[in-house]
N, C-alpha and C positions, 0 to 999 in steps of 0.2 A: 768200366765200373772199378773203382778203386779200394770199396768196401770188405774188410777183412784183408787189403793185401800189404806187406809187410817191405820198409823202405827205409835202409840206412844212412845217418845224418852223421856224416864228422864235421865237428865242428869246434870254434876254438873259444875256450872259456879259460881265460888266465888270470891270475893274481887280482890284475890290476887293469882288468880288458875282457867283457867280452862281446863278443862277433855282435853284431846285431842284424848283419847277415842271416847268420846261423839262427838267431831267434825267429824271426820272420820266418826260414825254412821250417822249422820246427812246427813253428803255426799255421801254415800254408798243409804242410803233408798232416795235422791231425783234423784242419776241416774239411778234407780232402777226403778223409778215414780213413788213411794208412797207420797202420803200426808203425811206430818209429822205435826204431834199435839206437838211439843217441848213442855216439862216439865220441866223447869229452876230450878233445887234445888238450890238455892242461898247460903245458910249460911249452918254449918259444920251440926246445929242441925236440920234440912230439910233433909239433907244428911243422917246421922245417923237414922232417922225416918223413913226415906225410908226404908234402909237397913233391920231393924227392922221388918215393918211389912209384906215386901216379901219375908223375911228370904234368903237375898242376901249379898255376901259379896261385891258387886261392885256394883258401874256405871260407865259406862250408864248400860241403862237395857232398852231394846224395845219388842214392845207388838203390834204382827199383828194378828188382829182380835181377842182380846181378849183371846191371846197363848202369854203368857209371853217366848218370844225367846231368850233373855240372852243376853249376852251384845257385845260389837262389833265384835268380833274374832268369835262367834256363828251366828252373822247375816251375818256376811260373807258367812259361809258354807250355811247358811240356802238360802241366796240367790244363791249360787252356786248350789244348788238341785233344785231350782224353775223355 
């Protein structure tokens, strides 16, 4: 049961770019019923920072209940088990 439970989305929305990953996640974890804490990486060097120090090659990147679940394609399955 997903309902009431609370799931962080970084994701990257820049200038001239964004994710459609990250949108999709976004829309996946609120018909799901999670609270979503959106992580706006705005600029490329936010982006890269991120990446850095979750030693992740992508976003988005979501995080339920402090279990980094990987990025849209992975929360898909993950909600498909749940």
């Amino acid at each position: 049961m997903t309902e009431g439970r609370e799931a962080t989305l970084y994701r990257m929305v820049l200038p001239d770019h964004t994710c459609p990953f990250g949108v999709r996640a976004r829309a996946l974890l609120e018909q799901a019923g999670f609270d979503v804490d959106d992580r706006i990486l705005d600029t490329r060097d936010a982006v890269d920072a991120f990446k850095d120090e979750h030693g992740v090659d992508t976003t988005p990147q979501i995080f339920i209940d402090g279990e980094r679940i990987g990025g849209s394609d992975d929360l898909e399955r993950y909600l498909a088990d749940a």
